[in-house]
ROLUM-446625 format. One record per residue (C-alpha): x, y, z negated; residue in three letters. Coordinates in steps of 0.1 Angstrom, whole numbers, padded with zeros to 4 digits, always signed. Each point is the difference from the previous one (the first is absolute). Layout:
BEGIN
XYZala
...
END
This chain:
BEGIN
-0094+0041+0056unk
-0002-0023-0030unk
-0019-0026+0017unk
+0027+0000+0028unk
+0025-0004-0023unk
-0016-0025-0021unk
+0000-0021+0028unk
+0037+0007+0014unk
+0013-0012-0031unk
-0025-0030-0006unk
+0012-0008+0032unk
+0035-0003-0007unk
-0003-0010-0041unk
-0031-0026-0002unk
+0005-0010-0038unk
+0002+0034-0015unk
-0033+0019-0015unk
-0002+0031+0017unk
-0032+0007-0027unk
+0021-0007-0032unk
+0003+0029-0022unk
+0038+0000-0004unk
+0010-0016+0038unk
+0038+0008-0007unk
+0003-0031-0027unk
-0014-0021+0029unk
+0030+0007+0023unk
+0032-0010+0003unk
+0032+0017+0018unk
-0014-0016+0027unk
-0034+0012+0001unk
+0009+0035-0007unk
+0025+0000+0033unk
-0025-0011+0019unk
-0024+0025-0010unk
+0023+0029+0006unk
+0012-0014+0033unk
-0036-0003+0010unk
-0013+0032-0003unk
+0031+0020+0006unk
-0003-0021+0038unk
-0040+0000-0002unk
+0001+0041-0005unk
+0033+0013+0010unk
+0008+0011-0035unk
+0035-0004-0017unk
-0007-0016-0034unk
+0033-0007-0024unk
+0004-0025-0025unk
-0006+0030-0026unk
-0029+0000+0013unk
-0010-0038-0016unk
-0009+0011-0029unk
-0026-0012-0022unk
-0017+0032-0001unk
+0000-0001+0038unk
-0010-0037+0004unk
-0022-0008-0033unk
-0036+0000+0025unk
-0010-0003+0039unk
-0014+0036-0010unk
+0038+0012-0010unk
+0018-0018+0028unk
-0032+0022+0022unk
+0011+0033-0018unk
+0037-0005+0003unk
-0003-0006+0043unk
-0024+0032+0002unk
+0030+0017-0021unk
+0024-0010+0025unk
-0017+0007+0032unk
-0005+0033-0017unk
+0036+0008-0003unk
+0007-0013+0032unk
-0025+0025+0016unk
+0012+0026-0019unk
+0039-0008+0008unk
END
């Protein structure tokens, strides 16, 4: 899963660091629309704009935990 993902989003956002330790400083409005748009159309999940959080978007390993979260509640629902 994160390796797929890691390479969605490299895909689509060349010049960010998908390694850095705090990814969200790296993005811009931007960035962080194309992430959600990207993995809400890559998994079927809904993902808000409350979902761009820091928190949510700090690591690849964070962006990772907040999909399986979603596909969770979507499997659930």
């Amino acid at each position: 899963m994160k390796e797929k993902i890691r390479e969605l989003l490299e895909d689509r956002l060349p010049l960010v660091d998908f390694d850095s330790e705090f990814l969200f400083s790296e993005l811009d409005s931007l960035g962080v629309t194309t992430i959600l748009m990207t993995l809400a159309d890559e998994f079927g999940i809904r993902l808000e704009a409350s979902d761009a959080t820091p928190k949510n978007l700090k690591t690849l390993d964070s962006i990772v935990a907040l999909v399986e979260k979603k596909i969770k509640e979507k499997e659930e629902a």
